[in-house]
DSSP file (Angstrom, degrees, kcal/mol; ACC not computed):
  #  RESIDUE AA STRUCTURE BP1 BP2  ACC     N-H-->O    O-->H-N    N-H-->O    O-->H-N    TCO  KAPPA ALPHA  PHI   PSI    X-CA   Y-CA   Z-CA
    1    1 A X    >>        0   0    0      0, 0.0     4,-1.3     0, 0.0     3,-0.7   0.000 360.0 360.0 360.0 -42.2   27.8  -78.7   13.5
    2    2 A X  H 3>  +     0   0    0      1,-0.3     4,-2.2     2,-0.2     5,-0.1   0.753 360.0  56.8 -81.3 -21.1   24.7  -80.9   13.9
    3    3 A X  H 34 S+     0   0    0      2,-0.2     4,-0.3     3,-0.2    -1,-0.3   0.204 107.5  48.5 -65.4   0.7   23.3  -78.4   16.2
    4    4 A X  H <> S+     0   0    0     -3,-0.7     4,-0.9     2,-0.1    -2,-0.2   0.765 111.1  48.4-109.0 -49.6   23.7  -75.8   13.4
    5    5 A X  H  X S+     0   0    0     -4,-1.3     4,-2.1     2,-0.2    -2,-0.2   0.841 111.6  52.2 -59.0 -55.9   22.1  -78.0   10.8
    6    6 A X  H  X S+     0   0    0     -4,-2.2     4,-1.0     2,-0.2    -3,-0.2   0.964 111.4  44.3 -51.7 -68.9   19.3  -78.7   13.3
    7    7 A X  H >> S+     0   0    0     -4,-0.3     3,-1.9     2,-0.2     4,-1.5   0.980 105.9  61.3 -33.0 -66.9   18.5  -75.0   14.0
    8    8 A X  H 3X S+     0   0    0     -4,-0.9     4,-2.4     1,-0.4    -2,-0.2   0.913 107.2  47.6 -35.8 -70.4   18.7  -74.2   10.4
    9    9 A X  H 3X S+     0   0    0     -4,-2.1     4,-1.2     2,-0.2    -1,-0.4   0.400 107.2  51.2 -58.4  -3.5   15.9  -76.6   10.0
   10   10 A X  H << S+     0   0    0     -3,-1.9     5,-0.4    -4,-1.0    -2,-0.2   0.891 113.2  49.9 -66.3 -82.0   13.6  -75.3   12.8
   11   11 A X  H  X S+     0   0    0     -4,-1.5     4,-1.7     1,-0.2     5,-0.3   0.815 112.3  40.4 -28.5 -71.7   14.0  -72.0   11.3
   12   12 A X  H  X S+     0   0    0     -4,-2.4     4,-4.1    -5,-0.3     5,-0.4   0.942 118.5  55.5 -85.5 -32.5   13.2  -72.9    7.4
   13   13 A X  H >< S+     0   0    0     -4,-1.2     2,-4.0     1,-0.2     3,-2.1   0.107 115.5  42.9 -42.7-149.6   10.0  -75.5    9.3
   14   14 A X  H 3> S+     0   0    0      1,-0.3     4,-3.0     2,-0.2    -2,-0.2  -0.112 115.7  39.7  53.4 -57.0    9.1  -72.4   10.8
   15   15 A X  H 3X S+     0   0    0     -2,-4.0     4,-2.6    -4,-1.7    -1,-0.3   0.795 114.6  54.9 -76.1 -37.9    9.3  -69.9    8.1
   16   16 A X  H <X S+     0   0    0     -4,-4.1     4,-1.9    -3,-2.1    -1,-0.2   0.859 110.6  48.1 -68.1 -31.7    7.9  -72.4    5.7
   17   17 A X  H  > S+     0   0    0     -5,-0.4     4,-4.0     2,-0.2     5,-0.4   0.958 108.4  51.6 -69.3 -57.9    4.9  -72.7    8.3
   18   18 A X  H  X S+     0   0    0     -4,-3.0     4,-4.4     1,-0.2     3,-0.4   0.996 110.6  48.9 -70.3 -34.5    4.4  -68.9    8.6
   19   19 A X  H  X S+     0   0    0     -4,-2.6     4,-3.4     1,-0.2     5,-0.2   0.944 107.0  54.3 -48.5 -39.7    4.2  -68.4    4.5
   20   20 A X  H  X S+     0   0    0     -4,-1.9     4,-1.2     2,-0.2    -1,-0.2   0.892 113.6  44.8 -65.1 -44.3    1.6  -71.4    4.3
   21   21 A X  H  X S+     0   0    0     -4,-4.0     4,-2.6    -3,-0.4    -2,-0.2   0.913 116.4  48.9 -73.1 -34.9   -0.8  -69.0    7.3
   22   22 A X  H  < S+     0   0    0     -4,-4.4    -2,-0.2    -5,-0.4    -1,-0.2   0.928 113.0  43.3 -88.0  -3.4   -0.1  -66.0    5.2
   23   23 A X  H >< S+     0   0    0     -4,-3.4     3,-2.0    -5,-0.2    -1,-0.2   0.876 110.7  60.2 -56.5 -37.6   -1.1  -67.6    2.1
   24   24 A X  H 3< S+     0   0    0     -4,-1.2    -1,-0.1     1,-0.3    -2,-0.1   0.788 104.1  43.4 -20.7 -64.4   -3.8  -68.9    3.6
   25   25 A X  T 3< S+     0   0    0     -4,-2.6    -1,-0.3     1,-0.2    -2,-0.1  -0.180 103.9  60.1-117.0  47.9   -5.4  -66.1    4.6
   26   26 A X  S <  S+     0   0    0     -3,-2.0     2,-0.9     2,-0.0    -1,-0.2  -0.308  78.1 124.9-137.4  29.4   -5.1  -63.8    1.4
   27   27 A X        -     0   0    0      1,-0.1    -3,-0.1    -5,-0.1    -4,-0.0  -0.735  68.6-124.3 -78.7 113.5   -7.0  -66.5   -0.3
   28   28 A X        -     0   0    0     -2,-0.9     2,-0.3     1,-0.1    -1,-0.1   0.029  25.7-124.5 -62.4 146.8   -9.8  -64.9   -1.7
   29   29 A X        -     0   0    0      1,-0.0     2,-0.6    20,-0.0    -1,-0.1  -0.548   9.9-122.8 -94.3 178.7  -13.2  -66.4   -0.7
   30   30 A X        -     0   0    0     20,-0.3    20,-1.4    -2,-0.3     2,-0.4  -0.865  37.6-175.3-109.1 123.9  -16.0  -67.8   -2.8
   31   31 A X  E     -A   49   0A   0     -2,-0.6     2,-0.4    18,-0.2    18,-0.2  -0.969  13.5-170.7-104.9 137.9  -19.4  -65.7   -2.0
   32   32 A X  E     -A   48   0A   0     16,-1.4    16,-4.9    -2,-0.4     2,-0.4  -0.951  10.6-151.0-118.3 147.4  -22.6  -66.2   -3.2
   33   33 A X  E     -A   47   0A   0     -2,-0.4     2,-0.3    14,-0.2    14,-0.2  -0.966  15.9-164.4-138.3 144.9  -25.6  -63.8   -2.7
   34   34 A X        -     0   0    0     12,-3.0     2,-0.3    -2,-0.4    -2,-0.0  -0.955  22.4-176.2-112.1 127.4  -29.1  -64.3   -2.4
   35   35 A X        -     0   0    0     -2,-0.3     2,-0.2    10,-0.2    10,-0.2  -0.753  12.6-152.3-120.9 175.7  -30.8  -60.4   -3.0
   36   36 A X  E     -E   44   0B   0      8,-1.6     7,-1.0    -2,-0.3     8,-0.9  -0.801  13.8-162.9-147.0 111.9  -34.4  -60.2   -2.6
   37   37 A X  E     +E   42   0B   0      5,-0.2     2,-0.3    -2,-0.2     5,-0.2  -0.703  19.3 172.3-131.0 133.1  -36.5  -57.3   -4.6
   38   38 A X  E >  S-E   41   0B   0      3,-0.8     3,-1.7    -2,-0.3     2,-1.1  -0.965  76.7  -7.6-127.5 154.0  -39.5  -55.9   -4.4
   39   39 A X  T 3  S-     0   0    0      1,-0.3     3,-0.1    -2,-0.3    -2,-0.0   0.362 122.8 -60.6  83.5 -40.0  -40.4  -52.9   -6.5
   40   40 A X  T 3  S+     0   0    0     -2,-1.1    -1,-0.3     1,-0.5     2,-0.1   0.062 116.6 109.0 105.0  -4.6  -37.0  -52.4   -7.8
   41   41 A X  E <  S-E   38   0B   0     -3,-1.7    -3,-0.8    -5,-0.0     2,-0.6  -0.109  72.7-118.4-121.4 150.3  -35.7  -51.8   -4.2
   42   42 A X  E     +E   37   0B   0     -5,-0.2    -5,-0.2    -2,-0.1    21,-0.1  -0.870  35.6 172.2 -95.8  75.6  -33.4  -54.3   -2.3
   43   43 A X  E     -     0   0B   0     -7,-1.0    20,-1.0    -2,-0.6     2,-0.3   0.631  57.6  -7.6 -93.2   1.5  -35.2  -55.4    0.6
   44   44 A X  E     -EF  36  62B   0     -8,-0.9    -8,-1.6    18,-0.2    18,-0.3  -0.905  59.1-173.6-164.3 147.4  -33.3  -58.1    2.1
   45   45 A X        -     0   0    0     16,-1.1   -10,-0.2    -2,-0.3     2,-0.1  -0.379   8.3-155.9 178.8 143.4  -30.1  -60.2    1.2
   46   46 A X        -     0   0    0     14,-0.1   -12,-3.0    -2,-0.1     2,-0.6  -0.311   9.3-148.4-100.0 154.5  -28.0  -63.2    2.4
   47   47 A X  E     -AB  33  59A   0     12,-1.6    12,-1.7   -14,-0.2    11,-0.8  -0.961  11.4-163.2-129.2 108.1  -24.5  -64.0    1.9
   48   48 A X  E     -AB  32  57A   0    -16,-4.9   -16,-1.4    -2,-0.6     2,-0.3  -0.679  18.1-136.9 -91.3 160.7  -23.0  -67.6    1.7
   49   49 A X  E     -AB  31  56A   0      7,-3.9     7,-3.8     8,-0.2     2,-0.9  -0.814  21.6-146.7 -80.6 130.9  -19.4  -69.0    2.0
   50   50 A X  E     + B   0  55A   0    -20,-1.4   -20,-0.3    -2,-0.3     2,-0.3  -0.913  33.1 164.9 -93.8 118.7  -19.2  -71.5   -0.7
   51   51 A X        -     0   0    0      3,-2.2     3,-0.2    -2,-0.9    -2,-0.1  -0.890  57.7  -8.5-135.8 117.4  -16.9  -73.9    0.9
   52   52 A X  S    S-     0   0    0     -2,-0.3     3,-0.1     1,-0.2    -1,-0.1   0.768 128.4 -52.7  58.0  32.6  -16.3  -77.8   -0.3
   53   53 A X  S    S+     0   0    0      1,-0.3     2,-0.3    -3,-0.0    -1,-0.2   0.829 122.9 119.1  80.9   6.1  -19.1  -77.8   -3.0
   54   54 A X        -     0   0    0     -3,-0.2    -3,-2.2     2,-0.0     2,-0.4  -0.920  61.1-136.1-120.1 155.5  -21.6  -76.4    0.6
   55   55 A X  E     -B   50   0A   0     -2,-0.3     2,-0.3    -5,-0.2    -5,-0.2  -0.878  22.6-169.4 -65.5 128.2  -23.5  -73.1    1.0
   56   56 A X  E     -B   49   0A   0     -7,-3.8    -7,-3.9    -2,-0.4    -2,-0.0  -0.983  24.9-123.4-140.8 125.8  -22.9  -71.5    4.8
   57   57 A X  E     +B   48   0A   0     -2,-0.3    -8,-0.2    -9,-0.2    -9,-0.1  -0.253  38.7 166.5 -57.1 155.8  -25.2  -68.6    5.9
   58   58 A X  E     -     0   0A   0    -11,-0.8    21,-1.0     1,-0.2     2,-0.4   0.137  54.3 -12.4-151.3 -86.1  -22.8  -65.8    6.8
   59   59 A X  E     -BC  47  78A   0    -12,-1.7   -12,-1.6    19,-0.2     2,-0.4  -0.916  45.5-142.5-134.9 158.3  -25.1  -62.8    7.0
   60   60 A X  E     - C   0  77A   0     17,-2.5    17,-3.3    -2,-0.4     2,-0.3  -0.968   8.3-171.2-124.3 140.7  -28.2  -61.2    6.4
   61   61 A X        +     0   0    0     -2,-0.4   -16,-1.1    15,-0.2     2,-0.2  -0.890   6.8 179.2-129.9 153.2  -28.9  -57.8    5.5
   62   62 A X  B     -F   44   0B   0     13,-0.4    13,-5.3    -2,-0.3     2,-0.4  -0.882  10.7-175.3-157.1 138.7  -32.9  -56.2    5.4
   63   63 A X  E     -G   74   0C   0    -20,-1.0     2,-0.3    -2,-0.2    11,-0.2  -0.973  11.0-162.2-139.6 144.3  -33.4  -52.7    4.4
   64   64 A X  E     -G   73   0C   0      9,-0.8     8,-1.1    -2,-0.4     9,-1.0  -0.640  12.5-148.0-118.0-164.4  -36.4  -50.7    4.4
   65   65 A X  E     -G   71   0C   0     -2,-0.3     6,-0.2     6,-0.3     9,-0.0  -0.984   3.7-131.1-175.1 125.6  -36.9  -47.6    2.6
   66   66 A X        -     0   0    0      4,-3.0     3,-0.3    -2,-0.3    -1,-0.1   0.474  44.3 -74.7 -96.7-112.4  -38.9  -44.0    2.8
   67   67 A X  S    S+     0   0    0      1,-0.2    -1,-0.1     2,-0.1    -2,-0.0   0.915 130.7  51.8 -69.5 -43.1  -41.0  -41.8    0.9
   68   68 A X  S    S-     0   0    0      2,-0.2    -1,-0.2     1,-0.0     3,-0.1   0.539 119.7-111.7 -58.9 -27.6  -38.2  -40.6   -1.1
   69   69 A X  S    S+     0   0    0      1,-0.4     2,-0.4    -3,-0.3    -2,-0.1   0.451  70.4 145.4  69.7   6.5  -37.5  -44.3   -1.8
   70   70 A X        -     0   0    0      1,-0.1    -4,-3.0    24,-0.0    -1,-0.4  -0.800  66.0 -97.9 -86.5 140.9  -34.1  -44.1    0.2
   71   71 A X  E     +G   65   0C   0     -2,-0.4    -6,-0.3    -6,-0.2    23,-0.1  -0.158  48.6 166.5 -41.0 119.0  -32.8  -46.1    1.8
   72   72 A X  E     +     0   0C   0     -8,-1.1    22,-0.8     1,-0.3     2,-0.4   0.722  64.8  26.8-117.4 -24.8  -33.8  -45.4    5.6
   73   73 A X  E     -GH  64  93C   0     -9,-1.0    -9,-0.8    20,-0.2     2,-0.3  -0.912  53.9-171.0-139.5 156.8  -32.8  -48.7    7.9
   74   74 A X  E     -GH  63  92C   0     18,-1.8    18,-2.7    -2,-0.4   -11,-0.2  -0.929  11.5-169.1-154.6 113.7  -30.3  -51.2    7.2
   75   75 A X        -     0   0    0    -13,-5.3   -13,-0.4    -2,-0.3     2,-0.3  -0.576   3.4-160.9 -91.4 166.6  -30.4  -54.3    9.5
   76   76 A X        -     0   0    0    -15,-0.2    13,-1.0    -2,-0.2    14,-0.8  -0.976   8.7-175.6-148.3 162.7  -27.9  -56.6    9.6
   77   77 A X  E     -CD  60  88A   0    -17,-3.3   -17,-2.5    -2,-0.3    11,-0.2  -0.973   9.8-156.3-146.3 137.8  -28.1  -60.1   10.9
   78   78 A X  E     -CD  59  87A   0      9,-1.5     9,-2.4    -2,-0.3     2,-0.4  -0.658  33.4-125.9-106.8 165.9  -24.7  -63.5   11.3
   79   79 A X  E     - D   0  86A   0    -21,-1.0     2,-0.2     7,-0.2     7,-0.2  -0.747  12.8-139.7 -98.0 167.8  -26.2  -66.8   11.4
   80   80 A X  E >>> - D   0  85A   0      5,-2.5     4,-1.7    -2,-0.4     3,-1.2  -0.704  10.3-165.4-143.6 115.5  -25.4  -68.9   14.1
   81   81 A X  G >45S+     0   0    0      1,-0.3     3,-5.9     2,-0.2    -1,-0.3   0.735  88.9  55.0 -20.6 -84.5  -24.8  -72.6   13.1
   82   82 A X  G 345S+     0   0    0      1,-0.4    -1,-0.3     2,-0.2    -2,-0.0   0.734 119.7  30.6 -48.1 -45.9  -25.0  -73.9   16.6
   83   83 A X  G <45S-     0   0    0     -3,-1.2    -1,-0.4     2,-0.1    -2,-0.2   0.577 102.2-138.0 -93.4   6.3  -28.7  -72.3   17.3
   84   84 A X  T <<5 +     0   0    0     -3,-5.9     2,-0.2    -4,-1.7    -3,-0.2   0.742  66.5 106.4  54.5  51.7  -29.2  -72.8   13.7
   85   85 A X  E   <S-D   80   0A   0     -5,-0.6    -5,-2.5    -4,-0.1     2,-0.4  -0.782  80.0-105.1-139.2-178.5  -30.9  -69.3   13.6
   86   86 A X  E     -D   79   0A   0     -7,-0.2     2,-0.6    -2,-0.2    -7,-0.2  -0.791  39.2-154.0-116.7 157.8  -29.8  -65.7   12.2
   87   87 A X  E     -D   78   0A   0     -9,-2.4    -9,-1.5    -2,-0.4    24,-0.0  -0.919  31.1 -93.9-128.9 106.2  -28.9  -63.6   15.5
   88   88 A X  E     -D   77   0A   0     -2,-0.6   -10,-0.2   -11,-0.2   -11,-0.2  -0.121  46.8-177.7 -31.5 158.1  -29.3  -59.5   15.3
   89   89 A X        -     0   0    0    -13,-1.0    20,-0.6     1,-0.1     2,-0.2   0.513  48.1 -42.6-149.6 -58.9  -25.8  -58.3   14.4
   90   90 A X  E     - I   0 108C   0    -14,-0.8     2,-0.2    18,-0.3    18,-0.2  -0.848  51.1-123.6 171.6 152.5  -25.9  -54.5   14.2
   91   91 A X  E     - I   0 107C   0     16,-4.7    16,-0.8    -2,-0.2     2,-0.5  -0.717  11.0-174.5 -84.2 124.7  -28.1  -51.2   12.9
   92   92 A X  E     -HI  74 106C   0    -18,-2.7   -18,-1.8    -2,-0.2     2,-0.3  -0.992   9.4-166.6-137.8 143.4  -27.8  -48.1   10.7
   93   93 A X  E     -HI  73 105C   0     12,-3.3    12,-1.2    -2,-0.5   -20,-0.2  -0.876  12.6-147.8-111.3 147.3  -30.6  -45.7   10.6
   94   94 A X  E     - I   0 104C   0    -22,-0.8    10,-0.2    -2,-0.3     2,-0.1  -0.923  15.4-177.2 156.6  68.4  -30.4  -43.1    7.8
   95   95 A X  E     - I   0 103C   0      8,-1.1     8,-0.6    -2,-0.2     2,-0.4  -0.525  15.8-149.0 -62.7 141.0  -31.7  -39.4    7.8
   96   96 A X  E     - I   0 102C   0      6,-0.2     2,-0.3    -2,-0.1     6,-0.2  -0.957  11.0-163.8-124.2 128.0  -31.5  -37.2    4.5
   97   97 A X    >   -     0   0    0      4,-3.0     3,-3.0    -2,-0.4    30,-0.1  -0.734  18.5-123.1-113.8 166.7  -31.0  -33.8    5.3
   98   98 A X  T 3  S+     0   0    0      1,-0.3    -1,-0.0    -2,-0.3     0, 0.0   0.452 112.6  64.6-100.0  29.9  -31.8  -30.9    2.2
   99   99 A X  T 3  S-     0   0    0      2,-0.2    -1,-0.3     0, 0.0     2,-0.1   0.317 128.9-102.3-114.4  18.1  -29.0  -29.4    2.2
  100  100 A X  S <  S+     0   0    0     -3,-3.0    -2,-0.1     1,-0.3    -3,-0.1  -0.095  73.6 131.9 102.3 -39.1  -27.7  -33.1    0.9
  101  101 A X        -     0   0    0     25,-0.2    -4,-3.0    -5,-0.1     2,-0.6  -0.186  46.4-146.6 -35.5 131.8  -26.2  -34.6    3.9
  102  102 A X  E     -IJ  96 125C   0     23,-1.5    23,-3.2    -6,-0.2     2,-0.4  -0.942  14.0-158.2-104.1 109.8  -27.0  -38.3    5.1
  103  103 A X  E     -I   95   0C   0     -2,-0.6    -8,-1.1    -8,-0.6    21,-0.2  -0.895   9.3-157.2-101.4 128.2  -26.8  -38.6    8.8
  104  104 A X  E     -I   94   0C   0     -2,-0.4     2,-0.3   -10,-0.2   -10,-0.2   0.046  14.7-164.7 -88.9 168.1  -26.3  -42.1   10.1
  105  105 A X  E     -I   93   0C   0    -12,-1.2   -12,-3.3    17,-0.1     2,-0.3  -0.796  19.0-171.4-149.4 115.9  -27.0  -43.5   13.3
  106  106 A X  E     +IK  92 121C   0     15,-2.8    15,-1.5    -2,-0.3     2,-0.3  -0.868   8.8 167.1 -98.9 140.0  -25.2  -46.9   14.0
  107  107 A X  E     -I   91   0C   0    -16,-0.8   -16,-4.7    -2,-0.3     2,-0.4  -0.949  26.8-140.8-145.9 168.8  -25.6  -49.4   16.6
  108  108 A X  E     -IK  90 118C   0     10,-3.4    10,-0.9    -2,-0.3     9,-0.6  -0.776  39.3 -96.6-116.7 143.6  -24.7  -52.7   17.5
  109  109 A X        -     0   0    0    -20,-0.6     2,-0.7    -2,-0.4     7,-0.1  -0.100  16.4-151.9 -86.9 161.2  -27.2  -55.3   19.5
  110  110 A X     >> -     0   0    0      1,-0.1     4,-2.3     8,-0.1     5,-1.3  -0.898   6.8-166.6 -96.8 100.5  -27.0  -55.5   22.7
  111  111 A X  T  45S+     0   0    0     -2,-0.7    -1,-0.1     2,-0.3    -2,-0.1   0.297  92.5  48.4-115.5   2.9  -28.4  -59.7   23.4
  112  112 A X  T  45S+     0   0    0      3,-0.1    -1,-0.2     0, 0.0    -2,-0.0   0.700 121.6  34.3 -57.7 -48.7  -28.7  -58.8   27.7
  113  113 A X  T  45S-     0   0    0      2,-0.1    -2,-0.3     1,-0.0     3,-0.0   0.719 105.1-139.7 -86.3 -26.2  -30.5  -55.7   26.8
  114  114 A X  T  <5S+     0   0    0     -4,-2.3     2,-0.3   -26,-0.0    -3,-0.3   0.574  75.8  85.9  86.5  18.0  -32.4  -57.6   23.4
  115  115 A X  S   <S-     0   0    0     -5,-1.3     2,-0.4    -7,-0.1    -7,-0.1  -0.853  90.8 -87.0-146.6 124.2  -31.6  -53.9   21.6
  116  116 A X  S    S+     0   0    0     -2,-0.3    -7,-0.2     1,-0.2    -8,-0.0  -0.164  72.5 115.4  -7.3  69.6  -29.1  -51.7   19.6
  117  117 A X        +     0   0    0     -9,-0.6     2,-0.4    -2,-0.4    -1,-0.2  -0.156  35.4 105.9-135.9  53.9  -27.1  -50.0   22.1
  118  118 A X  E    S-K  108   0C   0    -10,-0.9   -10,-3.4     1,-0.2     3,-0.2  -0.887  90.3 -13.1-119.5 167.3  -23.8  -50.9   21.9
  119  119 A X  E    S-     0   0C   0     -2,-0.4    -1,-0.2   -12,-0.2     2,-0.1   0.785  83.8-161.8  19.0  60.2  -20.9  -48.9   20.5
  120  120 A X  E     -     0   0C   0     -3,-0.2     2,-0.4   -13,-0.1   -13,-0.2  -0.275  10.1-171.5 -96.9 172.0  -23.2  -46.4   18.9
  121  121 A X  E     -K  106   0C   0    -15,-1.5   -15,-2.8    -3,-0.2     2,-0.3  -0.886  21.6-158.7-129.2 131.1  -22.1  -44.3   16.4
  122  122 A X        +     0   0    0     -2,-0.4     2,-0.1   -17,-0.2   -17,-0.1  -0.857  14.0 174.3-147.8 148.9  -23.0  -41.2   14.2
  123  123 A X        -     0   0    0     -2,-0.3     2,-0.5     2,-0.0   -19,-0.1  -0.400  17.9-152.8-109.2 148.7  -21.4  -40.5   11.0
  124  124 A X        -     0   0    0    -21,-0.2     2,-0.7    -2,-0.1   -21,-0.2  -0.993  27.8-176.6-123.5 130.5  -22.7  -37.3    8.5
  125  125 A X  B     -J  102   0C   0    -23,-3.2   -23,-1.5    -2,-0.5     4,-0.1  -0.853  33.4 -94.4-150.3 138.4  -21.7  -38.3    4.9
  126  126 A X    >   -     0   0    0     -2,-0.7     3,-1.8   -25,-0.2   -25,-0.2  -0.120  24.8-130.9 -55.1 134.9  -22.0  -36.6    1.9
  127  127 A X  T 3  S+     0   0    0      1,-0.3     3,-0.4   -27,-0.1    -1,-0.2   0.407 104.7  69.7 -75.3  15.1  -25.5  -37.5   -0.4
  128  128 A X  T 3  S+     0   0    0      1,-0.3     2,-0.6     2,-0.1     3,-0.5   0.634  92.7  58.0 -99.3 -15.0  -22.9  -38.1   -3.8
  129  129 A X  S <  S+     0   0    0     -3,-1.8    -1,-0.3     1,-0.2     4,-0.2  -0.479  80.1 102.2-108.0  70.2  -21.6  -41.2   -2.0
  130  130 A X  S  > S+     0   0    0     -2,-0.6     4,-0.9    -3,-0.4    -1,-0.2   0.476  88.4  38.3-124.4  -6.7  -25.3  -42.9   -1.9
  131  131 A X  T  4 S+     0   0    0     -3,-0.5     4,-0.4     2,-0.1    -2,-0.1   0.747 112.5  57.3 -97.6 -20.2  -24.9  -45.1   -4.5
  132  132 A X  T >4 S+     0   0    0     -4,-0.3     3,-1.7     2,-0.2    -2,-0.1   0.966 117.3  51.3 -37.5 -71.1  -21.1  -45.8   -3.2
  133  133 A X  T 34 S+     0   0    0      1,-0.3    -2,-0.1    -4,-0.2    -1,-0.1   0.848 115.7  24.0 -14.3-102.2  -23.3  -46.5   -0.5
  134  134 A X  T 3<        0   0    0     -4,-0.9    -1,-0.3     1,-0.1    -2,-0.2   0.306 360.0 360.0 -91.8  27.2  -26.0  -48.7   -1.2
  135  135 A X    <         0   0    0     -3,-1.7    -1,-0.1    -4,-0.4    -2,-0.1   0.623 360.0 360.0 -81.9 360.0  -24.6  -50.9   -4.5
């Protein structure tokens, strides 16, 4: 019997434990963004966690832009606390073709090689999802 009672409580510890991680982690976060504009254009902007009343750098985005004023490069950059610097993150390069097609070129940086060639990637995507895109 006491072994019965004892299990029983392992079990509802236990169950009670995994509800508490999955609440946990469908907790929305708190964001704050810093954009930076030149122009009317978006040329760079960072994303805190607000956590305990602190801003903590998360990421950095810088984008440049061509003739057309589209968007042509999209950088992206994570901070890292410990070297207390922003660390390249990964790339997307941006082509406009006329018949409306965007073709992408992705890659992700490579920190032996110092450059954007890991897992790269390219995507064609239709020009009606370019504000989808870049809001």
């Amino acid at each position: 019997m006491k072994t019965s009672i004892l299990s029983k409580g392992i079990l509802a510890l236990a169950f009670a434990f995994i509800c508490s991680l999955a609440v946990s982690a469908v907790a929305p976060k708190d964001y704050m963004y810093d954009t930076k504009e030149e122009n009317g254009k978006i040329i760079s902007k960072v994303i805190y966690l607000q956590e305990s009343g602190m801003l903590n750098k998360q990421v950095r985005y810088e984008f440049q832009y061509n003739n057309e004023g589209k968007v042509s490069q999209k950088v992206a950059y994570r901070w890292n606390g410990a070297k207390d610097e922003w660390m390249p993150f990964y790339q997307i390069q941006y082509q406009y073709a006329a018949d409306g097609q965007i073709s992408t070129h992705y890659a992700m940086w490579d920190a032996k090689k110092k450059s954007y060639t890991l897992n790269v990637q390219e995507m064609m995507i239709p020009a009606e999802n370019y504000d989808e895109i870049f809001s």
